[in-house]
C-alpha positions as CSV (number, residue, x, y, z in Angstrom):
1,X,0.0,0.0,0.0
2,X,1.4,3.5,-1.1
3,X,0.1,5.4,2.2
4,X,0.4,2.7,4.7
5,X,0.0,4.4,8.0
6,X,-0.5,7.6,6.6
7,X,-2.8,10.4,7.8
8,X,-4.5,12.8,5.5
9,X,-6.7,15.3,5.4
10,X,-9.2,16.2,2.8
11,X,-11.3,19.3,2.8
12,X,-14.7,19.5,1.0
13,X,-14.3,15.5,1.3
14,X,-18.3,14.4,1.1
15,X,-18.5,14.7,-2.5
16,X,-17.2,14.7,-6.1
17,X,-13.8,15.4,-6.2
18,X,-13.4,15.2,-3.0
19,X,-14.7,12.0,-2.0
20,X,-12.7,10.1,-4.6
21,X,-9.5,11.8,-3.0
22,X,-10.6,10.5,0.3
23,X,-11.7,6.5,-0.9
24,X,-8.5,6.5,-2.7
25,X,-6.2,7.9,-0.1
26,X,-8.1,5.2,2.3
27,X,-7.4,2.4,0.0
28,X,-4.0,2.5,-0.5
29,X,-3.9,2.6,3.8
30,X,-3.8,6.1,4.9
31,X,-6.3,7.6,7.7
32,X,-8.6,10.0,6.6
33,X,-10.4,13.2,7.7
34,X,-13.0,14.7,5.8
35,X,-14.7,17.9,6.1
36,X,-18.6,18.8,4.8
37,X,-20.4,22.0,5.6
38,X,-23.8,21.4,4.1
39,X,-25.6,18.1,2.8
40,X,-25.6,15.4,5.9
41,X,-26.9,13.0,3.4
42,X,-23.8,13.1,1.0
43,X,-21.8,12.9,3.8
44,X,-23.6,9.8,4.9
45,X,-23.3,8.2,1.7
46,X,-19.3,8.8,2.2
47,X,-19.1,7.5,5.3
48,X,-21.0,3.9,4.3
49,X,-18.3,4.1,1.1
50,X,-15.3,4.6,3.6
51,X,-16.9,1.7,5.7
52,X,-17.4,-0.5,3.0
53,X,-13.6,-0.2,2.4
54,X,-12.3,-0.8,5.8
55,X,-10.8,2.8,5.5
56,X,-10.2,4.7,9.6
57,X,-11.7,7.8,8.8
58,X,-12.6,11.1,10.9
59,X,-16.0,13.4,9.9
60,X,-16.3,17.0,10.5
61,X,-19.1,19.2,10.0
62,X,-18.3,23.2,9.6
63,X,-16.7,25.4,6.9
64,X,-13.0,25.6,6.6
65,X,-13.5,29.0,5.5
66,X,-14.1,29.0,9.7
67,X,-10.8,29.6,11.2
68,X,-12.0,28.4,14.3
69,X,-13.2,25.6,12.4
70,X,-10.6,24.9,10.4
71,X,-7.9,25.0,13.2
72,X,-9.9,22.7,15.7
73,X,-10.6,20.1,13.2
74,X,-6.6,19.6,12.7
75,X,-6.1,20.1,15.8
76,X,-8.5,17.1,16.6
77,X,-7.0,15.1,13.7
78,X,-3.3,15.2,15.2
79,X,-4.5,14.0,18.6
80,X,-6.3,11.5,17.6
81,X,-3.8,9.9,14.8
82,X,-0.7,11.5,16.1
83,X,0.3,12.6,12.8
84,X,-0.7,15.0,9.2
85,X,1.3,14.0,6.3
86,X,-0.9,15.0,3.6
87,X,-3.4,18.1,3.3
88,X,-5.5,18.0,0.3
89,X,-7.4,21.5,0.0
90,X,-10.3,20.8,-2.3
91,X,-13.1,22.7,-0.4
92,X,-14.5,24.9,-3.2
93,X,-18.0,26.4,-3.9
94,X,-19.4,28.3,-6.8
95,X,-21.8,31.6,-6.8
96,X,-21.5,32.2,-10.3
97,X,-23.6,35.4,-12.3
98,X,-21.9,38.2,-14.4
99,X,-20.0,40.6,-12.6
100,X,-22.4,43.5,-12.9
101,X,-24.8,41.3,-11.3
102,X,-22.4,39.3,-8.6
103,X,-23.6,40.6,-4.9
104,X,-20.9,41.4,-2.8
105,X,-21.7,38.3,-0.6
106,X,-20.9,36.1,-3.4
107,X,-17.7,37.5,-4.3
108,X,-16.5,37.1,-0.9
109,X,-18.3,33.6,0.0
110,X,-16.1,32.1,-3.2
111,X,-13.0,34.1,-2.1
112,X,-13.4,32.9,1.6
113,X,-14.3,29.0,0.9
114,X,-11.9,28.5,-2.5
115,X,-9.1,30.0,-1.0
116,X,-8.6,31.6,2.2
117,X,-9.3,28.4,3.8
118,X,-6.3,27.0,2.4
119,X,-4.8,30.1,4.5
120,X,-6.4,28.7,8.0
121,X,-5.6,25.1,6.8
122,X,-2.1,25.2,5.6
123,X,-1.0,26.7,8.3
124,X,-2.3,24.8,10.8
125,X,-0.6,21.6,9.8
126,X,2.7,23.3,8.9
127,X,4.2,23.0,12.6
128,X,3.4,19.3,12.7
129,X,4.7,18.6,9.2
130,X,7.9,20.5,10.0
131,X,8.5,18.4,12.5
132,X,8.1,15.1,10.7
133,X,10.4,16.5,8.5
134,X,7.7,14.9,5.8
135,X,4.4,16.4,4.4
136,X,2.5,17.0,0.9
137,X,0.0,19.9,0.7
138,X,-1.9,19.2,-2.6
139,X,-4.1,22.2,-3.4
140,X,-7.2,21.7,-6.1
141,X,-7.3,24.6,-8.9
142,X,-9.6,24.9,-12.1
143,X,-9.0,25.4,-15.5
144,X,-11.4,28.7,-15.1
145,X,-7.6,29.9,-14.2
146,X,-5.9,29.5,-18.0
147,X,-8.9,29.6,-20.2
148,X,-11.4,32.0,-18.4
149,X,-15.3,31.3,-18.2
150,X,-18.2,33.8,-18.4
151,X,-19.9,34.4,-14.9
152,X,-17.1,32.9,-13.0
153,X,-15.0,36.4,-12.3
154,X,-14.9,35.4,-8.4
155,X,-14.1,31.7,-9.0
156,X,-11.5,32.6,-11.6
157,X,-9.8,34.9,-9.3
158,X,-9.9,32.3,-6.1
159,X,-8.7,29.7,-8.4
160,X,-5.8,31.5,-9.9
161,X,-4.5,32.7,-6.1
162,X,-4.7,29.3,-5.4
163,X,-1.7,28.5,-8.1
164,X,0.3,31.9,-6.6
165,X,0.0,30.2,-3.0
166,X,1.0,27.1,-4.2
167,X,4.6,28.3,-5.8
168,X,5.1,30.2,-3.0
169,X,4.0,28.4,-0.2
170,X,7.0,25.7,-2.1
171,X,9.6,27.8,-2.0
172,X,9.1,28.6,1.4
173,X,9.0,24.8,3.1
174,X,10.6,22.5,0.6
175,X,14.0,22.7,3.0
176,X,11.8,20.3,5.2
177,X,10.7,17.7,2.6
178,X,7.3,19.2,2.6
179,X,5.8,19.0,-1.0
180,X,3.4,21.3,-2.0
181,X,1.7,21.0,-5.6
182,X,-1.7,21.9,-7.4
183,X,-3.9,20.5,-9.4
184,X,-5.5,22.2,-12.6
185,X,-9.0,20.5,-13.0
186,X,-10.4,20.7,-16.1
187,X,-14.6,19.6,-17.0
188,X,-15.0,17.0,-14.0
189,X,-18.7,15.3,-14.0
190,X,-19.6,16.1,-10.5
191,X,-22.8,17.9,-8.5
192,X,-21.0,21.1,-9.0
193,X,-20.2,21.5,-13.0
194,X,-24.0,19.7,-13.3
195,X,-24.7,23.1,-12.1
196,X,-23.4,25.0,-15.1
197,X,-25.9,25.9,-18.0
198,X,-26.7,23.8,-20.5
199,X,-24.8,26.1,-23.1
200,X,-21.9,26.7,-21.5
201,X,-22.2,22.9,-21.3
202,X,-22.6,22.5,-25.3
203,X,-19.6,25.0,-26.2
204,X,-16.8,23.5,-23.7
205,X,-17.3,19.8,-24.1
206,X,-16.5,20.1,-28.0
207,X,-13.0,21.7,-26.9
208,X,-11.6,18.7,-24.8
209,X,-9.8,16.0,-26.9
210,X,-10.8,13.1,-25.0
211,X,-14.2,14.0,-25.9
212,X,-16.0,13.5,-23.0
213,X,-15.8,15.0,-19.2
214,X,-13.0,13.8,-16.7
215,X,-14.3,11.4,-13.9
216,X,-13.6,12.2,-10.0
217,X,-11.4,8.9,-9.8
218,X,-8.6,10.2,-12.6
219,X,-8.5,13.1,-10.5
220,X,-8.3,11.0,-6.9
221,X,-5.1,9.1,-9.0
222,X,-3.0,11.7,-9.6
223,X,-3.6,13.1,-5.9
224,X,-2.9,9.9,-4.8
225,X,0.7,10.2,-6.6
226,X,2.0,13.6,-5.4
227,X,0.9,12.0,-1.9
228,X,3.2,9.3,-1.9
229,X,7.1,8.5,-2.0
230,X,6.5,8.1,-5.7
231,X,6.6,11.8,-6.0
232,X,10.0,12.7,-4.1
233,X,11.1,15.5,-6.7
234,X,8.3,17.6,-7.4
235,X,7.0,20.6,-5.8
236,X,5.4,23.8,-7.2
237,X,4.0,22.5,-10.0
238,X,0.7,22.6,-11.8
239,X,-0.3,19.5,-13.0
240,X,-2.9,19.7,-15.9
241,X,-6.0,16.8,-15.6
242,X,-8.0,18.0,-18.0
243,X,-8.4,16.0,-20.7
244,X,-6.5,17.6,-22.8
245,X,-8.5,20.8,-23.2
246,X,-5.4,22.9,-21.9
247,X,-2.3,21.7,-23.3
């Protein structure tokens, strides 16, 4: 098993994306936490998946856009498993509308959840990773960075600060074998892009090689690499799983 004994932490874990990171972390041995902050059904559905697979997993319930939140939960996580080697910030949310039209509320609820979390949840695990001298911080972007979509100004912006934090954030640990990389998602088919109209739909699908829209899993597999000793020698970088519609 690749994360035998391993702890991680996924934010966002009760769905799409996120809940393939969390079954496969779990399956190749690692502990998992899991945050949700709104559908206690989905979350339910995780947890029977998680059982199903024998996988030792923690739920929250909160926003890790919460400091308070987001700094108890790890703070919970390390005494009960003694340990964080990987953080996977995937807690996002979309408010989309055209930016005449956006309510300040919406700008900052996207700003807040999609990447200033990764501000309260970063830093809470950096101490403990420090010391282990071992860590990966693997932080979920969006396409919506490189190729720009119409109603998504706030999302685009949280997206793209996501990739600056990312480059900096490894450059400033890597002297302690702490890894810290992002992922640029392109059209996934979860909850969240079922969301998007039906002719935004029509014109993107036509641009992606592959021909069809990613699946959670493919995204969960590449996480599951820059999580493990199999990735010793990369840090800062932007790894592209989008089908090919950015190349």
């Amino acid at each position: 098993m690749l994360l035998k004994d391993k702890v991680a932490i996924v934010t966002g874990g009760s769905r799409g994306i996120g809940r393939a990171i969390a079954l496969r972390l779990g399956q190749e041995g690692a502990k998992v936490a899991i945050n949700y902050s709104r559908s206690d059904h989905d979350a339910e559905e995780t947890k029977e998946k998680l059982s199903q697979f024998g996988i030792n997993y923690l739920v929250f319930k909160g926003s890790v856009a919460d400091q308070g939140f987001a700094k108890e939960m790890i703070s919970e996580v390390k005494r009960k498993w003694k340990r964080i080697d990987t953080l996977v910030n995937n807690a996002g949310i979309i408010r989309d509308r055209p930016l005449l039209l956006m309510p300040e509320k919406d700008w900052d609820d996207v700003l807040n959840t999609n990447l200033k979390s990764m501000y309260y949840t970063s830093k809470a695990v950096l101490s403990t990773m420090i010391a282990q001298r071992w860590g990966r911080i693997i932080n979920i972007s969006s396409l919506t960075v490189i190729a720009g979509r119409e109603t998504q100004t706030n999302y685009g912006a949280a997206k793209a600060g996501v990739i600056g934090f990312t480059k900096s954030l490894a450059r400033e640990i890597g002297q302690y074998s702490i890894l810290v990389n992002a992922i640029v998602a392109g059209l996934i088919d979860t909850q969240m892009t079922k969301k998007l109209p039906r002719e935004i739909m029509a014109q993107l699908k036509p641009l992606i090689p592959l021909g069809r829209l990613g699946r959670p899993e493919e995204v969960a597999d590449v996480v599951l690499f820059l999580s493990s000793d199999l990735c010793s020698y990369i840090t800062g970088a932007v790894l592209n799983v989008s089908g090919g519609e950015y190349m």
